[in-house]
ROSE-4610 file (N, C-alpha, C; in Angstrom, 1 decimal, always signed):
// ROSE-4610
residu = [X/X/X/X/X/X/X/X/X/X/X/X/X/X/X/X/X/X/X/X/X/X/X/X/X/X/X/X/X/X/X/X/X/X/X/X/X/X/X/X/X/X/X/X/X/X/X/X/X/X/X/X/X/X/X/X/X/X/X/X/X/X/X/X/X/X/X/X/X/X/X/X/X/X/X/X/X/X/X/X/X/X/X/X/X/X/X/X/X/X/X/X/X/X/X/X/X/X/X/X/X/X/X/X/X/X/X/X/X/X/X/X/X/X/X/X/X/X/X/X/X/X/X/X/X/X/X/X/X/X/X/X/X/X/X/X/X/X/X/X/X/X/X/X/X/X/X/X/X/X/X/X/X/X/X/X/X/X/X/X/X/X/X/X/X/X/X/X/X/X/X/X/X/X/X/X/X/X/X/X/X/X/X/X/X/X/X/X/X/X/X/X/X/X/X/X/X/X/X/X/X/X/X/X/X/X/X/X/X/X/X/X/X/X/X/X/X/X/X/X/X/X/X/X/X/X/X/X/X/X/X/X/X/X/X/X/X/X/X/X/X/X/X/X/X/X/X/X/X/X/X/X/X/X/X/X/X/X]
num = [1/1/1/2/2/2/3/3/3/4/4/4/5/5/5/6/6/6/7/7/7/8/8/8/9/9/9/10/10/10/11/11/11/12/12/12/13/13/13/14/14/14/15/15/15/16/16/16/17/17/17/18/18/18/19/19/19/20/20/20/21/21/21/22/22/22/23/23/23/24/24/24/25/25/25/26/26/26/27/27/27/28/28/28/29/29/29/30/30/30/31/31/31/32/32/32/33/33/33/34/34/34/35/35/35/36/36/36/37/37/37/38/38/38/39/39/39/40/40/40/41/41/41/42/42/42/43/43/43/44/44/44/45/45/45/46/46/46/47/47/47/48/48/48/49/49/49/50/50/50/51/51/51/52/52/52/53/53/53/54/54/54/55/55/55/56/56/56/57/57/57/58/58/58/59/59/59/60/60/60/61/61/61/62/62/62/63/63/63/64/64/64/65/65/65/66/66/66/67/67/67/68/68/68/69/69/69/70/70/70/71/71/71/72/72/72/73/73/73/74/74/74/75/75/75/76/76/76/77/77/77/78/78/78/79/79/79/80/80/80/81/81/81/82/82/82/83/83/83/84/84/84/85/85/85/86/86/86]
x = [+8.0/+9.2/+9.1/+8.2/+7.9/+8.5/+8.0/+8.3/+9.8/+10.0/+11.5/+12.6/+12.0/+12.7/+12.8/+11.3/+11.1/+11.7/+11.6/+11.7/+10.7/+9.4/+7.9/+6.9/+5.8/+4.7/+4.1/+3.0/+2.2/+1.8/+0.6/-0.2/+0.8/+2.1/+3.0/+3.8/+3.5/+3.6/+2.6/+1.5/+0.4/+0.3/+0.3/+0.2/+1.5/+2.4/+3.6/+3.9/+3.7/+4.1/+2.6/+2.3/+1.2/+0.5/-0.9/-0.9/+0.3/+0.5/+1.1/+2.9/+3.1/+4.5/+4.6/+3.3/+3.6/+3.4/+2.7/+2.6/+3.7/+4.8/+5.8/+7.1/+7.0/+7.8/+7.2/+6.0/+5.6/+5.7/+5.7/+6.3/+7.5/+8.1/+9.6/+10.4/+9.5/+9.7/+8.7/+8.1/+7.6/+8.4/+8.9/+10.2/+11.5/+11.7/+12.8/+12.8/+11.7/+11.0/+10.1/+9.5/+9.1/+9.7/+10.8/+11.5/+11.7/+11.3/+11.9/+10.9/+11.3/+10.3/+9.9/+9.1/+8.9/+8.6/+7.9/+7.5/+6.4/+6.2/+4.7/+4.7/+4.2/+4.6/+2.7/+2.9/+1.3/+1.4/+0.3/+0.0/-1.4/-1.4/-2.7/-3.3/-4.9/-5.1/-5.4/-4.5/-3.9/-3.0/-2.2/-1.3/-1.6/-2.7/-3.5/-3.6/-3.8/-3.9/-3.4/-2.1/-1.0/-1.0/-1.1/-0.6/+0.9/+1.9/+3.3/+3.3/+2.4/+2.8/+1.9/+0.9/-0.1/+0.7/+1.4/+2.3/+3.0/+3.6/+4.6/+4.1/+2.9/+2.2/+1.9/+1.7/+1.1/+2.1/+3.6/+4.8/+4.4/+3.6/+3.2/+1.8/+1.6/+0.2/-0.4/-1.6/-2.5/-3.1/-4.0/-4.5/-5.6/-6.7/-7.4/-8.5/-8.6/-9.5/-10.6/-11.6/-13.1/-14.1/-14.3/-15.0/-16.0/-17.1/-18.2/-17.4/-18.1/-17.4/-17.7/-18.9/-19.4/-17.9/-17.6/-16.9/-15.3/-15.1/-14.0/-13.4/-15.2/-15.2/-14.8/-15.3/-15.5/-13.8/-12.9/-11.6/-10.5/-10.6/-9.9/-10.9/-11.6/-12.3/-11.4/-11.3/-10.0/-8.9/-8.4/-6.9/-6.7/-5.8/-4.9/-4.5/-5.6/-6.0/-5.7/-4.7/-4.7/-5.8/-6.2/-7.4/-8.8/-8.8/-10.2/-10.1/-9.2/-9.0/-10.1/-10.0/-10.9/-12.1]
y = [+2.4/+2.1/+3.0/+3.1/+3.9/+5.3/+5.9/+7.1/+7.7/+6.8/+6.5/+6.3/+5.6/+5.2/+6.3/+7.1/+8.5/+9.6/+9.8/+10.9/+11.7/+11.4/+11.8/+11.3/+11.9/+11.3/+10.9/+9.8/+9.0/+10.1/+11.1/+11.9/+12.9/+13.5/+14.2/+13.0/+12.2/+10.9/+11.2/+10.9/+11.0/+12.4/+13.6/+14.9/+15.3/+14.8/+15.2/+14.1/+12.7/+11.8/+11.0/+11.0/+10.1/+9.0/+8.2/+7.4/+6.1/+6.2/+4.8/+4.9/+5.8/+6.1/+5.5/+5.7/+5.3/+3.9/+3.2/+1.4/+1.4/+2.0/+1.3/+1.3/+2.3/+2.5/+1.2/+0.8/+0.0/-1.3/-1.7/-3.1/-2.8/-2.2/-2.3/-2.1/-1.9/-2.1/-3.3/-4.1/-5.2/-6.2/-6.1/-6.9/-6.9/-6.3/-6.3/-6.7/-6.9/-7.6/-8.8/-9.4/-10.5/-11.7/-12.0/-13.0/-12.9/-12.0/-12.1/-13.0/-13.8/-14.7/-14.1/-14.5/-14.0/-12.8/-12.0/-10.4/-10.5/-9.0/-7.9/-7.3/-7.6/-6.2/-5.8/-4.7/-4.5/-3.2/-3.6/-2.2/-2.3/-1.5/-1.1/-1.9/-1.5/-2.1/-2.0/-1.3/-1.4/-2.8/-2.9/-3.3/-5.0/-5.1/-6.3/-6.1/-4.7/-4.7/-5.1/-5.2/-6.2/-7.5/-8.2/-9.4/-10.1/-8.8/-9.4/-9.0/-8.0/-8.1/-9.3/-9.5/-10.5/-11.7/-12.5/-13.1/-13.2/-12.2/-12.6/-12.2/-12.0/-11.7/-13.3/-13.9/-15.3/-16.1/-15.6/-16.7/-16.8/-16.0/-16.3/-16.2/-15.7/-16.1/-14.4/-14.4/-12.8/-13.2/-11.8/-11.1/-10.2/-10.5/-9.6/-9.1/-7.7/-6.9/-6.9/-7.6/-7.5/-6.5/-5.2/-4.3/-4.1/-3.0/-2.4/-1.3/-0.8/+0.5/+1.5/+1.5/+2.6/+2.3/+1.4/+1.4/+1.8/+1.8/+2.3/+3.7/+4.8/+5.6/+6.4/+5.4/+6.2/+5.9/+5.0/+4.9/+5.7/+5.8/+7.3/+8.5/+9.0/+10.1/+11.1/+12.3/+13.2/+12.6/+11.5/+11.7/+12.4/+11.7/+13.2/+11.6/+10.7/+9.0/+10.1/+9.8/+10.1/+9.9/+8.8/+8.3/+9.0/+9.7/+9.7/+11.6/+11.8/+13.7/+13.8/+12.7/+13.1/+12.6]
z = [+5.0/+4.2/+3.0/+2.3/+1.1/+1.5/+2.6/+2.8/+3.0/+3.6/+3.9/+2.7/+1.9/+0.3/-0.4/-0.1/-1.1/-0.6/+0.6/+1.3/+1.0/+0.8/+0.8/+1.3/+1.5/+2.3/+1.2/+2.0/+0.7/-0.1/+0.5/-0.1/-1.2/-0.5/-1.1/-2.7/-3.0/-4.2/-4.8/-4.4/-5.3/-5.8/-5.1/-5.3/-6.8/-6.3/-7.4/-8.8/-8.1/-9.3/-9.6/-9.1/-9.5/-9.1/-9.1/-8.2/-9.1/-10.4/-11.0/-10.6/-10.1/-10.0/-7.9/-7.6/-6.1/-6.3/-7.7/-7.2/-7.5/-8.6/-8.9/-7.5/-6.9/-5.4/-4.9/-4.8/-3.7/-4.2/-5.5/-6.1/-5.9/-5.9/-5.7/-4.1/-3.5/-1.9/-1.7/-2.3/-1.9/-2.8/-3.4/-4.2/-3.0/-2.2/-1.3/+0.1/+0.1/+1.5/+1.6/+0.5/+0.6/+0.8/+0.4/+1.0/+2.6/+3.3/+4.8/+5.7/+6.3/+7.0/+8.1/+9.0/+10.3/+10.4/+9.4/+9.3/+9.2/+9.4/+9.0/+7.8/+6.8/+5.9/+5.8/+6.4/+6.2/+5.0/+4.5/+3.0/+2.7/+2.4/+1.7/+0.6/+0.3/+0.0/-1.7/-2.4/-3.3/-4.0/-3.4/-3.3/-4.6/-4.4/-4.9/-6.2/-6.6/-8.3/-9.4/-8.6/-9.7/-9.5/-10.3/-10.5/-10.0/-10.2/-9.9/-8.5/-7.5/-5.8/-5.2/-5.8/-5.5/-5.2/-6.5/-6.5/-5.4/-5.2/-3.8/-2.8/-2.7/-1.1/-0.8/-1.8/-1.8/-1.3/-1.0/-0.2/+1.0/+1.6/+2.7/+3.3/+4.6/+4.5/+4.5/+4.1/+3.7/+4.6/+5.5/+5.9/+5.4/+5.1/+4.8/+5.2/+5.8/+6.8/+5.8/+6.7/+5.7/+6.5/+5.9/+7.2/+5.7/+6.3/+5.5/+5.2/+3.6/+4.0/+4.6/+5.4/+6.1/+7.2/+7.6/+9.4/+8.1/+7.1/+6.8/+6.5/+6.0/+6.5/+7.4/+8.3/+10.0/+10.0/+10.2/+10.6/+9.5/+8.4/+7.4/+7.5/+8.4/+8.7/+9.2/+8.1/+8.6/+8.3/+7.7/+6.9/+5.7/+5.6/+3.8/+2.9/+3.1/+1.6/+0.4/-0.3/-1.8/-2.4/-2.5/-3.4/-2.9/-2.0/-1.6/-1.4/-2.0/-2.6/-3.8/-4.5/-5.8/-6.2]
């Protein structure tokens, strides 16, 4: 959805605006979807550092993938993770 909103790829956000300019896309595409019942909204695992998405992740029920990070490695091995450029 983000991408779609932007007309950019994640990595292409972080590359040009920044990582604080991609939470504010993503609080604001999770402000427009939390009310919807019967969904998926899956995100990253950012998404938690705020206080105000936390909040409304909490209308419903969370999911949270508990892996090592060695096996998280292994599964972003070879992508284009913003965060993991620097």
């Amino acid at each position: 959805i983000i991408e779609k909103a932007t007309s950019l790829s994640i990595p292409q956000i972080f590359e040009t605006e920044g990582e604080q300019a991609f939470r504010e896309v993503e609080a604001q595409i999770l402000d427009s979807v939390h009310a919807y019942v019967r969904c998926v909204i899956s995100t990253g695992g950012g998404i938690v550092t705020r206080m105000q998405n936390w909040s409304k992740l909490q209308t419903g029920i969370v999911v949270w993938l508990d892996v090592s990070p060695e096996v998280i490695i292994k599964r972003i091995e070879g992508t284009d993770r913003p965060l993991l450029q620097t």
